[in-house]
C-alpha positions as CSV (number, residue, x, y, z in Angstrom):
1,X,69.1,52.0,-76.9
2,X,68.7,55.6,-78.0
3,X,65.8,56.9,-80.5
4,X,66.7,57.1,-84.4
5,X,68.1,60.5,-85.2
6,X,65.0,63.1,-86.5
7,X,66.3,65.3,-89.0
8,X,63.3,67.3,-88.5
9,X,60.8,68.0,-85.8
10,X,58.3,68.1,-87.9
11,X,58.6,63.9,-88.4
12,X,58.1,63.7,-84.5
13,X,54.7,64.1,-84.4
14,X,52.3,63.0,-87.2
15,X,51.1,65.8,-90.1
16,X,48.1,66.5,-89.0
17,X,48.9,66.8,-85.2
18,X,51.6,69.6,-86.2
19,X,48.8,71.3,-87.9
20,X,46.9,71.3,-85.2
21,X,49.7,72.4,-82.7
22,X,50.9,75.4,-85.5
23,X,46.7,76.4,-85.6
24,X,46.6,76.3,-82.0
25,X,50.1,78.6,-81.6
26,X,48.2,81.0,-84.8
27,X,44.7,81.0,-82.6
28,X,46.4,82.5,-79.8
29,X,48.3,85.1,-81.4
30,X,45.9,87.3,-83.1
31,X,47.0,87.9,-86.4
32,X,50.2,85.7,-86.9
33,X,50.1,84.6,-89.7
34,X,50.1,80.4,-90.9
35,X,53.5,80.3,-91.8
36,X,54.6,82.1,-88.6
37,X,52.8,79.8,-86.1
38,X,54.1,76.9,-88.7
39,X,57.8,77.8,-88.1
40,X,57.6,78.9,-84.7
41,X,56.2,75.3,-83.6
42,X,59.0,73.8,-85.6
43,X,61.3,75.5,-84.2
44,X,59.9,74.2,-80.1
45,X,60.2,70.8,-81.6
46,X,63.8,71.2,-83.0
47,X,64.1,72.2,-78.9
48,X,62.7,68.8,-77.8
49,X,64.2,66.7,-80.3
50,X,68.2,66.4,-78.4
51,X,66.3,65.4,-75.3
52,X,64.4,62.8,-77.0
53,X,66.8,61.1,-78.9
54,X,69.5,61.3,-76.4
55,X,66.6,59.8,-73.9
56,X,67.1,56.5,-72.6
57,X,65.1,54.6,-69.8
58,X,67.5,53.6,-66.4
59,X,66.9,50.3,-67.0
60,X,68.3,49.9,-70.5
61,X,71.7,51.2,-69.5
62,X,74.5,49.4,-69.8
63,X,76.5,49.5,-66.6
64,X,73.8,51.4,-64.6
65,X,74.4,51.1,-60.8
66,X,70.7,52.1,-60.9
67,X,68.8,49.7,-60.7
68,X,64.8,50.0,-62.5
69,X,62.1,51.7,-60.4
70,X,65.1,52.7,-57.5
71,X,65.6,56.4,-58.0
């Protein structure tokens, strides 16, 4: 079973974490501005998001050889 589609990375982590991620990208570049940090972080997520929704444990495959825990 594969994760819902995100539209935007944004709705993978709650509000106020993304804030917090965005103020901590801002923090450590001196003087980039809000808006800057906001997008740049949105943009890293938009990077994770294929890997997560196309994610799937081995042992909800269907016709895995593998066989859960056995790598």
């Amino acid at each position: 079973m594969t994760s819902p589609e995100v539209k935007s990375a944004r709705k993978l982590i709650a509000p106020v974490q993304f804030l917090d991620v965005a103020g901590t990208v801002q923090r450590n570049n001196e003087g980039m501005a809000a808006s800057v940090a906001e997008r740049i972080t949105e943009e890293c997520g938009n990077s994770v998001q294929p890997a997560r929704r196309h994610h799937e444990p081995a042992s909800s495959r269907r016709g895995s050889s593998m066989k859960a825990g056995v790598a």
